[in-house]
Residue, then its C-alpha position, 0 to 999 in steps of 0.5 A: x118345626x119347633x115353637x114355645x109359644x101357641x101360635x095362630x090358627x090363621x095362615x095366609x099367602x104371601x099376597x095376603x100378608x102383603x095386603x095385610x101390611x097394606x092395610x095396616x099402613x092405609x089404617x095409619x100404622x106408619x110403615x117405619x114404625x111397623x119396621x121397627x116393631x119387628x126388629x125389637x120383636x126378632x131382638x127380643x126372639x133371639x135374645x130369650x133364645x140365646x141369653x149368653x150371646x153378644x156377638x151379631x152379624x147380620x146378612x143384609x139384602x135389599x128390601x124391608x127384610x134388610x131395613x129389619x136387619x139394620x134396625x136390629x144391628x142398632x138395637x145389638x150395637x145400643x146393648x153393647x153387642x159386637x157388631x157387623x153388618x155384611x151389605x149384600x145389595x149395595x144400601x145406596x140402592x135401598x129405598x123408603x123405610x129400609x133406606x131410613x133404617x140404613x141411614x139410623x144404622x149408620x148413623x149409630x155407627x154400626x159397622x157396615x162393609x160389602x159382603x164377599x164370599x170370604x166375608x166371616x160371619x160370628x155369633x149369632x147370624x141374622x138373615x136379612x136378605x129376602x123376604x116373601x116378594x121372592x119370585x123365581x129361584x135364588x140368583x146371585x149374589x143371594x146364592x152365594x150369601x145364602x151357601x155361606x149362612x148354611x155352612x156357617x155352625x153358629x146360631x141363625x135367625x131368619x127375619x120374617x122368613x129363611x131366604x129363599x123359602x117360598x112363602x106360598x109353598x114352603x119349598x126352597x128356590x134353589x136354595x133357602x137358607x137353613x136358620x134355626x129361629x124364624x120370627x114372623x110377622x103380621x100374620x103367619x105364612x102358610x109356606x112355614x108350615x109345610x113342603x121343606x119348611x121343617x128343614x128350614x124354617x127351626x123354631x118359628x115365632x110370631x109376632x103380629x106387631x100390635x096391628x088392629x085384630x079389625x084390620x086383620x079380619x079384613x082378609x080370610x086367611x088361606x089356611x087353618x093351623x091344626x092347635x090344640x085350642x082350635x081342634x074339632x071337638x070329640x063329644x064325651x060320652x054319657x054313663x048310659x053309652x053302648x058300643x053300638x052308640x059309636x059305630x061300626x068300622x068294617x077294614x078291608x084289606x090284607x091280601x097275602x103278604x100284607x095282612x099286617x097293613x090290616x091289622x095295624x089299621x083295625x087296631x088303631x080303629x078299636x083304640x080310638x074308640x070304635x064302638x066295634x071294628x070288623x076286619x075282613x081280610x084273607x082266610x090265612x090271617x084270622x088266627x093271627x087276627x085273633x090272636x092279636x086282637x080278640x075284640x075284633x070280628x075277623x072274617x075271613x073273606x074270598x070274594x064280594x059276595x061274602x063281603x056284602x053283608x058286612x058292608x051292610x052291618x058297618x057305619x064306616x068303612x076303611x078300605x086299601x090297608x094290604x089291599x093289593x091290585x089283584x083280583x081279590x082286592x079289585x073285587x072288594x073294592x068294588x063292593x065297597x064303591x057302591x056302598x053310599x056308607x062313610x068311607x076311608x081309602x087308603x094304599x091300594x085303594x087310591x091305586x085302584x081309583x087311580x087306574x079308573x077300577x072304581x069310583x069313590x063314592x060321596x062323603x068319603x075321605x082320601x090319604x094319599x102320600x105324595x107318590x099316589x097323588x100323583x098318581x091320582x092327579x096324573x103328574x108327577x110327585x115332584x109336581x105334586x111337592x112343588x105345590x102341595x096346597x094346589x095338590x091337595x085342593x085339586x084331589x078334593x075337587x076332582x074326587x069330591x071328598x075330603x083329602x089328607x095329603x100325607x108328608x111334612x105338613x101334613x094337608x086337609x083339603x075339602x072340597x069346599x076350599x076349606x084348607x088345613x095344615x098339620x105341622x107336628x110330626x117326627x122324622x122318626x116316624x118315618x117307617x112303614x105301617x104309619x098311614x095303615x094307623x091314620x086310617x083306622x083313626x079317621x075310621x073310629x072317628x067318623x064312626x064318633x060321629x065327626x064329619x069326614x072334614x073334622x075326622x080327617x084334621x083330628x086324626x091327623x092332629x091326633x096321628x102327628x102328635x103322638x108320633x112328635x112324641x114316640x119320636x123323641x126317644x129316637x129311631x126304631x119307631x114301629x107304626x104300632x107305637x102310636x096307637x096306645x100314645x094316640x089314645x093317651x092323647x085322646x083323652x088328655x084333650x077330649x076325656x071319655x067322661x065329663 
């Protein structure tokens, strides 16, 4: 997902954006005026983004997302733009303000034909054909015209939201269409941000189409989008700082084999301004530790016993990077289940949680990807990605702490409903290593005195950004990459010194 303009930090379900609209209309915003912003506002949106086009056809369904479609073929048709418009639903069949608009389309003789599957589309292609009322998978003829938006090279702009795109879960129904501007209104749908939307949804562009910033307070929204302008806030520090001013993080982990999980995750404590980062780990990877990172206290570790009184000397703890399920591990782990200290668990941590070892203790945060929240939940990862939001909400209620749920629109869910939704990132960044370097971060930042909620958005935020942009400069992106860029970062939004 792509945007040039800053968006909202405000996201709502489908249901609410409906009641949103509701309300606008019942304030006395006519429902065709409000029609009709729209299409000047997804006529604006494509113009700027393609200044050479004038060519149009729009893919027309049933409902307002058609009636946007036909208000903006007459604005095409008004500027000289060659037009058609392909009617999937018969516009007979139409009602209220989209019949109206057919009715001014036509009128201003637009061409408008049956749409076939043989139907040729040319320059840019408008997808008019659902919106967020969509219930249950795609059927025919939608499929179809949908299969043909797709295949078609040129240019797409989805009205309000692709077809087929589920507003609430940001999955495709079937199928979704595939468009490469999105222009939404009213208010920001929370299924553009996350699930498969970033394959679906291109650069996304809102408009709230002049409604009363009073009626709009009228619904709390289901979602906080992660912005630079809104993100929890990292105090800048005092000349007079010292290290034992911003904490502790102990990482436990590193059994043999994946002593680099743990590596990387007292790394990215140390660079995001942990005051000092304790490492316990397996004897047989001090040297390297050592080596690597010499700032780190490496204390290699054979049993609970010994690693009592580091757990005693942390603020926060990090737990699960190399971990492993064996003996060694399950030993730690319980160590650090009873400890009342600030917590992160990650990797094997949240397997061992998941298999009843252990029990997480309060003010702790959890950051699992798709595959061990499934696990944590007991179903299945497809269940898990058929509704992130329900995951991520039902791990922090079940769990009582704060959950990161990992994946393409990245989820942080508190216990309390609060919800928020991350949608920077990079494909590239798909590569091991990267969630050792989140933990850390969420470690250094507990350790800064942010709260597990707080700590847990930033260091997404944080972690989601610095891989968009080591990942432009293409594959072959290392896990170690973002450390150094999430310091850059951190600085650049929160400067160490006034």
């Amino acid at each position: 997902m792509q945007s040039n303009q800053q968006l909202p930090d405000v996201l709502y379900s489908a249901a609410q954006v409906r009641d949103l609209d509701a309300r606008l209309i019942a304030a006395g915003t006519d429902g065709a005026q409000l029609m009709q912003r729209a299409a000047r506002a997804t006529w604006r949106a494509l113009c700027r983004r393609w200044p050479q086009a004038r060519v149009l056809t729009v893919m027309a369904g049933h409902g307002n997302n058609a009636g946007d479609g036909y208000w903006v073929a007459a604005l095409a048709l008004q500027a000289g733009w060659q037009v058609q418009v392909w009617a999937v639903t018969d516009p007979a069949a139409l009602q209220g303000d989209a019949r109206a608009a057919y009715a001014h389309a036509s009128a201003a003789q637009v061409a408008i034909q049956p749409w076939g599957e043989h139907s040729a589309l040319a320059g840019v292609v408008v997808d008019a054909l659902l919106g967020t009322g969509l219930s249950g998978e795609v059927r025919a003829p939608y499929a179809a015209a949908i299969a043909a938006i797709n295949a078609y090279p040129g240019p797409v702009v989805a009205v309000d939201i692709p077809s087929g795109l589920s507003a609430d879960t940001g999955n495709a129904q079937g199928v979704a269409v595939k468009a490469d501007l999105t222009v939404t209104y009213i208010g920001l749908k929370f299924g553009l941000f996350t699930g498969q939307a970033a394959d679906h949804v291109g650069q996304v562009v809102f408009d709230d189409l002049q409604a009363e910033p009073a009626v709009l307070a009228q619904v709390p929204p289901q979602a906080r989008l992660l912005q630079p302008a809104s993100l929890p806030p990292l105090a800048a520090r005092p000349a007079t700082a010292h290290k034992g001013q911003y904490g502790r993080v102990l990482v436990i982990g590193g059994d043999h084999g994946t002593g680099g999980a743990a590596l990387l995750t007292a790394e990215s404590a140390l660079r995001s301004g942990a005051g000092m980062v304790t490492l316990a780990t397996r004897e047989a990877h001090v040297a390297a530790a050592l080596t690597r990172l010499p700032e780190v206290m490496a204390s290699p570790t054979r049993s609970a016993n010994q690693l009592m009184g580091l757990v005693e000397a942390a603020s926060v703890l990090v737990v699960g990077p190399g971990l492993g399920q064996g003996a060694w591990g399950r030993s730690l782990l319980s160590v650090a289940a009873s400890s009342a200290k600030a917590q992160v668990w990650d990797a094997d941590a949240l397997n061992l949680l998941a298999a009843g070892a252990v029990a997480l203790p309060a003010d702790s945060v959890i950051t699992p990807h798709p595959g061990e929240a499934a696990r944590l939940l007991a179903c299945s990862t497809a269940q898990v990605q058929a509704d992130r939001a329900s995951a991520a909400q039902a791990l922090a209620r079940q769990y009582s702490a704060v959950c990161v749920l990992k994946g393409a629109g990245s989820l942080i869910a508190a216990p309390d409903g609060r919800l928020a939704v991350c949608a920077q990132g990079h494909p590239a960044m798909a590569t091991a290593g990267l969630g050792d370097v989140l933990a850390g971060l969420i470690g250094a930042l507990r350790a800064q005195h942010l709260d597990a909620f707080d700590a847990a958005c930033l260091g997404v935020w944080l972690h989601a950004s610095a891989g968009e942009g080591q990942g432009r400069e293409g594959r072959g992106l290392a896990a170690s990459d973002l450390i150094p860029a999430v310091r850059r970062l951190l600085e650049e939004h929160f400067p160490c010194q006034k």
